[in-house]
PDB file as gemmi writes it, atoms N, CA and C in Angstrom:
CRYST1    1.000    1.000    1.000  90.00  90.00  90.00 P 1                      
ATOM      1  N   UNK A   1    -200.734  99.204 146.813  1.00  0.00           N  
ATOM      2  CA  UNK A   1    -200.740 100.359 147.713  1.00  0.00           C  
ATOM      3  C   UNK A   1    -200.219  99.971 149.100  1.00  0.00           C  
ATOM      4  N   UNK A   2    -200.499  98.453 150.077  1.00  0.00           N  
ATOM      5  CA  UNK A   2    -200.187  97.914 150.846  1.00  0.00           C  
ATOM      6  C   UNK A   2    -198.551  98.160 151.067  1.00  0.00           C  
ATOM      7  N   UNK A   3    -198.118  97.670 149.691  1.00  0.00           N  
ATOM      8  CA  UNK A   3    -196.790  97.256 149.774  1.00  0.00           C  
ATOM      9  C   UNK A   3    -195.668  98.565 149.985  1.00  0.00           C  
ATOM     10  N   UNK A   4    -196.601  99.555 149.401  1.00  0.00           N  
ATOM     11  CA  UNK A   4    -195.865 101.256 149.375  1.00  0.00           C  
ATOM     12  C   UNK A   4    -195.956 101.708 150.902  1.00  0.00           C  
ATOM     13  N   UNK A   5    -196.926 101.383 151.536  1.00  0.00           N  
ATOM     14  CA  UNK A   5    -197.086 102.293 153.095  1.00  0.00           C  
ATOM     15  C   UNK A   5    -196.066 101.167 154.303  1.00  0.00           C  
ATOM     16  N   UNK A   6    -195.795  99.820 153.411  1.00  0.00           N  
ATOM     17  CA  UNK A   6    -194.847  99.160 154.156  1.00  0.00           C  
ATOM     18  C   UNK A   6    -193.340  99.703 154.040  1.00  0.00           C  
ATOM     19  N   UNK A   7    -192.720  99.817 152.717  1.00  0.00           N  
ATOM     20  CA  UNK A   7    -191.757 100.515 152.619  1.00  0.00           C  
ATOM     21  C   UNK A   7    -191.250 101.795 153.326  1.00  0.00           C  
ATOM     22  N   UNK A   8    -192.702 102.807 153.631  1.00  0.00           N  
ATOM     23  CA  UNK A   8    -192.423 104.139 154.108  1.00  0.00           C  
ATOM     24  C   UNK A   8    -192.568 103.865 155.730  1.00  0.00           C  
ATOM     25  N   UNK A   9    -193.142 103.043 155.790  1.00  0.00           N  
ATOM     26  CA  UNK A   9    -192.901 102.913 157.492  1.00  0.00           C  
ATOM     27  C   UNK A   9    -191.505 102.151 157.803  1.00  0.00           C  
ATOM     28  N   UNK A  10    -190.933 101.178 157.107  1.00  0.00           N  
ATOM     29  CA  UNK A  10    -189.500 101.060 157.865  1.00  0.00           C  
ATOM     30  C   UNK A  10    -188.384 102.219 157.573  1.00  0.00           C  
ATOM     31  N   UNK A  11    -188.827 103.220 156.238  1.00  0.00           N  
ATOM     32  CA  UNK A  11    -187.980 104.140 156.302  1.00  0.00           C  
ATOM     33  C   UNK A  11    -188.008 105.320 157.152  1.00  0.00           C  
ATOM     34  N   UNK A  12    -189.579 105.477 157.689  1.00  0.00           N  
ATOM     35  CA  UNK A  12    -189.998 106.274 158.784  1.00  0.00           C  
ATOM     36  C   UNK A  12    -189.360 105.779 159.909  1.00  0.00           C  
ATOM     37  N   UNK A  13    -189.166 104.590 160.767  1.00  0.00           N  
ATOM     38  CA  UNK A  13    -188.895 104.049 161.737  1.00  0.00           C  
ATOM     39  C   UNK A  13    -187.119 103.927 161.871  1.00  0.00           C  
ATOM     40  N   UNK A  14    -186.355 103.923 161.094  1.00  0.00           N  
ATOM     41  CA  UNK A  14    -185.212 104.692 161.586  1.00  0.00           C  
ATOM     42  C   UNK A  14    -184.519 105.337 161.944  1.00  0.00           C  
ATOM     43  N   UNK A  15    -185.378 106.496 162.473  1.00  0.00           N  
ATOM     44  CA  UNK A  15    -185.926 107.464 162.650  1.00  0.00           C  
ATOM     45  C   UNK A  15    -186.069 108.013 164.035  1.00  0.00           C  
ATOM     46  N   UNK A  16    -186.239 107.114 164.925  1.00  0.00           N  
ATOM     47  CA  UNK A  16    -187.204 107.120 166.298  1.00  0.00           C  
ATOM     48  C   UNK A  16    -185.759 107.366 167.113  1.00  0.00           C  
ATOM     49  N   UNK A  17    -185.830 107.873 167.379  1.00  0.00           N  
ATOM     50  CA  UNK A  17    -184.633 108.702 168.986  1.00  0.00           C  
ATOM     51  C   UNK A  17    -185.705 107.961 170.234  1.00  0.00           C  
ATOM     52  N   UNK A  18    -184.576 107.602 170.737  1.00  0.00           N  
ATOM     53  CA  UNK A  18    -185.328 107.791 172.316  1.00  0.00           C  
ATOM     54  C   UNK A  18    -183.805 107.668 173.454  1.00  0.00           C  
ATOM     55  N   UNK A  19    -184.298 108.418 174.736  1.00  0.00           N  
ATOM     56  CA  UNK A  19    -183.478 108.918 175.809  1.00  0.00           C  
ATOM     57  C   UNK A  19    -182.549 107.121 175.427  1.00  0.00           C  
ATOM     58  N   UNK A  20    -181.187 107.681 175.821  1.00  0.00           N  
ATOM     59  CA  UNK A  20    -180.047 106.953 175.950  1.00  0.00           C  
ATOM     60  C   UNK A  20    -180.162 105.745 176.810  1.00  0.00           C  
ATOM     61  N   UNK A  21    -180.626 105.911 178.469  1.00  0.00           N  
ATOM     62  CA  UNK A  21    -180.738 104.566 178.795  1.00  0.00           C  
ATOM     63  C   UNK A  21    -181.885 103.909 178.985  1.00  0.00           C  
ATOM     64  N   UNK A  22    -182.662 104.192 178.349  1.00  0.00           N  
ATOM     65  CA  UNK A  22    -184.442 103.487 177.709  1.00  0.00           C  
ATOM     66  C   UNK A  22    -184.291 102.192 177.470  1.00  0.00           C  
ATOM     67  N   UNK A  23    -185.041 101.951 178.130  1.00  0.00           N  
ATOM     68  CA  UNK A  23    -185.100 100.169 177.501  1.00  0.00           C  
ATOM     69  C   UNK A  23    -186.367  99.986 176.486  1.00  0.00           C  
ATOM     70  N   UNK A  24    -185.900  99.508 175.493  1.00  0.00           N  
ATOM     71  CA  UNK A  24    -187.106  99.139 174.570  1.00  0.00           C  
ATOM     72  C   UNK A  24    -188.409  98.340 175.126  1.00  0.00           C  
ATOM     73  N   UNK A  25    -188.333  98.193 175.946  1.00  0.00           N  
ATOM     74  CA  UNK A  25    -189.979  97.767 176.498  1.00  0.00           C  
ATOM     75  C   UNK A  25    -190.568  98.618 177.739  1.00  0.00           C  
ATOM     76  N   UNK A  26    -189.478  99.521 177.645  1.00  0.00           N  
ATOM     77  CA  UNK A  26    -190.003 100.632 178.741  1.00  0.00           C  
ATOM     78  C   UNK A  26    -190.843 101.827 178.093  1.00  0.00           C  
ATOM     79  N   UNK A  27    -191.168 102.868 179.183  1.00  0.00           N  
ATOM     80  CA  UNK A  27    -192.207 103.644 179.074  1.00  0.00           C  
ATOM     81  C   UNK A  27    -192.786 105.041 177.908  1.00  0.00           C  
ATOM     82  N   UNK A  28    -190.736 104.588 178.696  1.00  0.00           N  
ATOM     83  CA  UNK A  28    -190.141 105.917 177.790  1.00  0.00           C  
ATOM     84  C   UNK A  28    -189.534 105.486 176.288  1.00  0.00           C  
ATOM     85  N   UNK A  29    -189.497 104.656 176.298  1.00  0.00           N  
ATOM     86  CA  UNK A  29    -189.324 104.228 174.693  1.00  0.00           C  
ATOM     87  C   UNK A  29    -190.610 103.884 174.115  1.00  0.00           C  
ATOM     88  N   UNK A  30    -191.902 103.306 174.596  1.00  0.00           N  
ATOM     89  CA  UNK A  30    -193.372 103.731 174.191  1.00  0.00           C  
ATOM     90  C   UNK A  30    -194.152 104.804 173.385  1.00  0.00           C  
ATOM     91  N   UNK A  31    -193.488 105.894 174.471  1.00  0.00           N  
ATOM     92  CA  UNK A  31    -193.286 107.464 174.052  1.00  0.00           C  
ATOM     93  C   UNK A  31    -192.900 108.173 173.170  1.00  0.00           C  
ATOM     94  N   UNK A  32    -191.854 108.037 172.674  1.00  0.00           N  
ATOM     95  CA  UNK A  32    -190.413 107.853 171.681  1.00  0.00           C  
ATOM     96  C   UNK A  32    -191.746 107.541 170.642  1.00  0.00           C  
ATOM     97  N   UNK A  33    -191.907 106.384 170.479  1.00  0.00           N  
ATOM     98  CA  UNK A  33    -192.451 105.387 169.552  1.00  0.00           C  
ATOM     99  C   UNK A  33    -193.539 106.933 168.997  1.00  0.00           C  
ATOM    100  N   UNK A  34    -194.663 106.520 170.018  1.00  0.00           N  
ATOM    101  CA  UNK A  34    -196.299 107.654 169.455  1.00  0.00           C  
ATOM    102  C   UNK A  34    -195.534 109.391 169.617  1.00  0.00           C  
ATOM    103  N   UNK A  35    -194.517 109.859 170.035  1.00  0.00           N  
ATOM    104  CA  UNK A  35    -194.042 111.163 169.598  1.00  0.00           C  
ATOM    105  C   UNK A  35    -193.609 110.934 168.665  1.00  0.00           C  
ATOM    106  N   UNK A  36    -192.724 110.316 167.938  1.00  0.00           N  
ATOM    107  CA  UNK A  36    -192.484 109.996 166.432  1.00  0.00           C  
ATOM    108  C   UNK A  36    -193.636 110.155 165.530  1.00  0.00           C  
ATOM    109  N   UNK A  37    -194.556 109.192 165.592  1.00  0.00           N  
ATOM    110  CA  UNK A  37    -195.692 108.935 165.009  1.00  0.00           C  
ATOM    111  C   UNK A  37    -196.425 110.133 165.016  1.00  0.00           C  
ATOM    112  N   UNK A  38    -197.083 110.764 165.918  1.00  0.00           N  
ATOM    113  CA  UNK A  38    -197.239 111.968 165.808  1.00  0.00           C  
ATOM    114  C   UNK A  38    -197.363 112.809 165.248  1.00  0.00           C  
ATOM    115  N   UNK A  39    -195.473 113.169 165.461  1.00  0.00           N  
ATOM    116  CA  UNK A  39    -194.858 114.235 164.063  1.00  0.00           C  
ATOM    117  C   UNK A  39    -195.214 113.908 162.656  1.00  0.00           C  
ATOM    118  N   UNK A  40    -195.221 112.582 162.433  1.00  0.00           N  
ATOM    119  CA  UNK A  40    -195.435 112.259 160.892  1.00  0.00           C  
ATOM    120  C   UNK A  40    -196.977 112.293 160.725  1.00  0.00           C  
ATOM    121  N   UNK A  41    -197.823 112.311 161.605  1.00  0.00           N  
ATOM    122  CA  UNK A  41    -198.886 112.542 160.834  1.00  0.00           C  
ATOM    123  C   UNK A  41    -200.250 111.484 161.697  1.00  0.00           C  
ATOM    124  N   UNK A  42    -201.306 111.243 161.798  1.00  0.00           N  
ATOM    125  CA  UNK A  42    -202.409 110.235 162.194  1.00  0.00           C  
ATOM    126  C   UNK A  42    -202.041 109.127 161.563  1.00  0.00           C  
ATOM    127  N   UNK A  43    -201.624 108.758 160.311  1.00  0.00           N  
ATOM    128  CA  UNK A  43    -202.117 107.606 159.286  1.00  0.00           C  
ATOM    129  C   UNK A  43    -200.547 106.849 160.144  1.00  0.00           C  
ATOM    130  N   UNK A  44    -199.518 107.760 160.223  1.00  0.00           N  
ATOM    131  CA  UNK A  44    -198.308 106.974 160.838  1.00  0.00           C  
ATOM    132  C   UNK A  44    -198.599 106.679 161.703  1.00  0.00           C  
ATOM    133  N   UNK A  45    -199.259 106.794 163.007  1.00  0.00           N  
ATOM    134  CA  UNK A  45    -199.920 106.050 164.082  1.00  0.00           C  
ATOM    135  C   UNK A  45    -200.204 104.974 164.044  1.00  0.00           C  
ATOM    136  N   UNK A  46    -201.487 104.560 163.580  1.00  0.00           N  
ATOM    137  CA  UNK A  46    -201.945 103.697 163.009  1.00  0.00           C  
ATOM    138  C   UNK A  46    -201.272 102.610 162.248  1.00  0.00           C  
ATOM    139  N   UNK A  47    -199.917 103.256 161.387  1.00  0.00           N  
ATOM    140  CA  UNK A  47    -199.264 102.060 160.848  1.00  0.00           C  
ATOM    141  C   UNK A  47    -198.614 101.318 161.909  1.00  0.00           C  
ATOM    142  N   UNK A  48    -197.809 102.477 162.796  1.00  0.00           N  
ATOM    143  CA  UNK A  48    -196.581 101.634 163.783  1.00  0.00           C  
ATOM    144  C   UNK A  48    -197.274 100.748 164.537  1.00  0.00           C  
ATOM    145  N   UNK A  49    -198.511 100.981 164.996  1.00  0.00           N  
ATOM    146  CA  UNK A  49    -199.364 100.183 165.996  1.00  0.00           C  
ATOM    147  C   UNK A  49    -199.836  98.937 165.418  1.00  0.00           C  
ATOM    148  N   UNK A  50    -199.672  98.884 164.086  1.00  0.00           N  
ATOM    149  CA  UNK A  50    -199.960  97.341 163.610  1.00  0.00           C  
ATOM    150  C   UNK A  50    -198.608  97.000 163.538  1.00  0.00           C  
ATOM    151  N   UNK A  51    -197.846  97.389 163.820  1.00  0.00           N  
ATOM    152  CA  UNK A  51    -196.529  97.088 163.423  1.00  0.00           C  
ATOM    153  C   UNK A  51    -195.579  96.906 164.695  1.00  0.00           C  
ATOM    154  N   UNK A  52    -196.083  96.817 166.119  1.00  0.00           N  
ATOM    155  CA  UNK A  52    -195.470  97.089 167.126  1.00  0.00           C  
ATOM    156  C   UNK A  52    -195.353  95.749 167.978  1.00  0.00           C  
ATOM    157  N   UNK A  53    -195.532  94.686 167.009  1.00  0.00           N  
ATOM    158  CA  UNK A  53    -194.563  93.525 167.665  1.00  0.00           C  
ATOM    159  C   UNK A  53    -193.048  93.441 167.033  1.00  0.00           C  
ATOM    160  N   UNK A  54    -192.768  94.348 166.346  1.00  0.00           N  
ATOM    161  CA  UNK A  54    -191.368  94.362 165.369  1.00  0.00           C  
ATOM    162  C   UNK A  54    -190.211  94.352 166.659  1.00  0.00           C  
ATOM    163  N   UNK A  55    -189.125  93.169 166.451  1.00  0.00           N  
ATOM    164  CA  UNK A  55    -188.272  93.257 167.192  1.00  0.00           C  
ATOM    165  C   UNK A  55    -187.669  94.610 166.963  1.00  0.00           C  
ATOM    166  N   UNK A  56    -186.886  95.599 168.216  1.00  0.00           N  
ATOM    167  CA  UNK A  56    -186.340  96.443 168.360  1.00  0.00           C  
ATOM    168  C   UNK A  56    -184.964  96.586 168.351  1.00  0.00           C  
ATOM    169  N   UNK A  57    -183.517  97.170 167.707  1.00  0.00           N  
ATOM    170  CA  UNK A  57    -182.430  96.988 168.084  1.00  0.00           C  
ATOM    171  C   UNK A  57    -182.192  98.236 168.148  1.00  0.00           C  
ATOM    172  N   UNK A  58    -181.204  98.722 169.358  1.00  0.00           N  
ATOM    173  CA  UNK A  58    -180.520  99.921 169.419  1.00  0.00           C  
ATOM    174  C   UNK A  58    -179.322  99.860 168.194  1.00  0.00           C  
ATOM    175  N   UNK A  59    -179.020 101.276 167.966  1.00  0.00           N  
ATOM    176  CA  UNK A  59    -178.221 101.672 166.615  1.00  0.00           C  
ATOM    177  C   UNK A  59    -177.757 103.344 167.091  1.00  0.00           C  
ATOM    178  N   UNK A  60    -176.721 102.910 167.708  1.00  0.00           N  
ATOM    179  CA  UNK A  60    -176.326 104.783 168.384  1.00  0.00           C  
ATOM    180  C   UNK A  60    -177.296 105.168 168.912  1.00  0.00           C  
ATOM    181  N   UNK A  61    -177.920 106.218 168.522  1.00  0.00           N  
ATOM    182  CA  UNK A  61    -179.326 106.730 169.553  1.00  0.00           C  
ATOM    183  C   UNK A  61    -180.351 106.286 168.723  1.00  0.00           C  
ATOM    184  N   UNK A  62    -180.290 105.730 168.173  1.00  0.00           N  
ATOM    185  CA  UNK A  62    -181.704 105.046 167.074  1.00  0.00           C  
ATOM    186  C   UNK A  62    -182.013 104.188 167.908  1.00  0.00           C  
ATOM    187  N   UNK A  63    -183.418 103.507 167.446  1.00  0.00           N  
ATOM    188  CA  UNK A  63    -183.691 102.315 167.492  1.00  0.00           C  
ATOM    189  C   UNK A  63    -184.696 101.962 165.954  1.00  0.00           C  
ATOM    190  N   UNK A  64    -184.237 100.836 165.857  1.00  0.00           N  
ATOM    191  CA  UNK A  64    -184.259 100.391 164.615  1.00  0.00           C  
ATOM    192  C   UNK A  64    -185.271  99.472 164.134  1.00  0.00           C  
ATOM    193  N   UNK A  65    -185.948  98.898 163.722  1.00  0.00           N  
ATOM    194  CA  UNK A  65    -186.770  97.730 163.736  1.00  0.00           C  
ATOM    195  C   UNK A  65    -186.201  96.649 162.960  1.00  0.00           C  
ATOM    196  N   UNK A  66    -186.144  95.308 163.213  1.00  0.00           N  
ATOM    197  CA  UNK A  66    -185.063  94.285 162.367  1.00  0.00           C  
ATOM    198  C   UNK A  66    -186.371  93.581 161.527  1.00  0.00           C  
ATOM    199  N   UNK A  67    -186.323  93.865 160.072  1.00  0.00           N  
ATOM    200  CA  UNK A  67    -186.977  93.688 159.195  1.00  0.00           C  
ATOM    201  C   UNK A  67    -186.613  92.415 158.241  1.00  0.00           C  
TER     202      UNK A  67                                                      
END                                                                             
């Protein structure tokens, strides 16, 4: 079951928009992050937040997590 809610969170996390000149350790990409999470639901909260030492790469207006 572990291994299934890992899969759906990196396919959830490609996902995440944030404003154009955001820096990934800024405030507003924080934001980005738990408004994402949000939309998908409580339990997605909770995943990204164990999951939020994941290096970050921009990808057009994405940001991506390098898995």
């Amino acid at each position: 079951m572990g291994t299934t809610k890992r899969r759906e969170v990196v396919k959830w996390s490609r996902s995440i928009w944030i404003p154009d000149k955001a820096d990934v350790n800024s405030l507003a990409f924080s934001r980005a992050v738990k408004q994402f999470a949000y939309d998908l639901g409580a339990e997605a909260v909770g995943i990204i937040n164990l999951n939020r030492n994941w290096v970050w790469k921009r990808d057009g207006r994405n940001i991506v997590p390098e898995v």
